[in-house]
C-alpha angles and dihedrals in degrees: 000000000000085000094053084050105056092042094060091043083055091050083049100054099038087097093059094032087059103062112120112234122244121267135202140186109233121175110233121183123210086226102222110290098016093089085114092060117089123230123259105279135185108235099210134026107254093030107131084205127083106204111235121212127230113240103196122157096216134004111295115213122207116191116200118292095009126107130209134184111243125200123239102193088220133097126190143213106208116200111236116279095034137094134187115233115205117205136165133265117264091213094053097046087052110044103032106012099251117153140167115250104223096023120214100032125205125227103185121213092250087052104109095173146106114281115237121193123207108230118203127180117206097177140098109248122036127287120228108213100198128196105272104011117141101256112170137345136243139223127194112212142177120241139179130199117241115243089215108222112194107229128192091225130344135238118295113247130192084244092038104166093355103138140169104011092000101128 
C-alpha cells in the first residue's frame, strides 16, 4: 500500500518536478597565472552550487583553529539584481572541519575583484589546501534593495517578538 502511494504522490508532483531551472550569461576572467584553474562548475545537473577551486601558488597549510585567505584565480561581472553566495562544502566540513568565515559570503554585482575565500579549519590536524581543489560553492541568486518606510507600529503576527529558540 506505501508503494501505491508513493507512486501516486510522484505522479502528482511530476508538474511541478518538471520545471527547467533558470539560466544566465555572467562574464568570469582567468585572472594571469591562474589558466590551469578550472572555472566554477556545477557537479551535478540539478546542483544549485557551482564548486570553486582553490588557486594557490604553493600548498597552504591550516593548522586547527587557525583561518587563511585563499586565492581563487577568478573575477566576476554580475548583472544587476543578482549576487554570488559563497558556502562552504558539506563534505569538508564533515569530514575535516573546514568550514567558510562569513558564510555565506557575498560577491555584489559592481565587485570586479578577485574572490577570496576565508578558509577555517575546525579540526583537529591540519588541513593541506592544495592548487585546484574544490574549495567552496557558489550560488547565484537574485536580489532586490529594500526602499526602508518608517512606520509608527507594525503588523501584528502569531510569533510577534518571539526571538532566539522561540519557535
Amino acid at each position: 500500500m506505501q508503494q501505491l502511494q508513493n507512486v501516486s504522490l510522484s505522479k502528482q508532483c511530476l508538474p511541478y518536478c518538471r520545471r527547467k531551472m533558470e539560466k544566465i550569461k555572467i562574464c568570469i576572467q582567468k585572472l594571469p597565472g591562474n589558466e590551469d584553474i578550472p572555472l566554477p562548475q556545477y557537479m551535478t545537473a540539478q546542483a544549485a552550487g557551482m564548486d570553486v577551486f582553490a588557486a594557490v601558488t604553493h600548498e597552504e597549510i591550516i593548522l586547527p583553529g587557525q583561518r587563511k585567505k585563499i586565492a581563487t584565480g577568478i573575477a566576476v561581472a554580475l548583472p544587476e539584481g543578482y549576487e554570488a553566495q559563497i558556502r562552504p562544502r558539506s563534505g569538508l566540513a564533515l569530514k575535516n572541519g573546514i568550514t567558510l568565515l562569513n558564510s555565506p559570503g557575498t560577491i555584489d554585482a559592481d565587485y570586479r575583484g578577485e574572490i577570496g575565500l576565508i578558509v577555517m579549519n575546525h579540526g583537529e590536524e591540519p588541513f593541506v589546501v592544495k592548487r585546484g581543489m574544490r574549495l567552496a560553492q557558489m550560488v547565484v541568486q537574485r536580489v532586490c534593495q529594500a526602499d526602508w518606510v518608517v512606520a509608527p507600529e507594525l503588523n501584528h503576527t502569531a510569533r510577534g517578538e518571539g526571538g532566539f529558540g522561540h519557535t
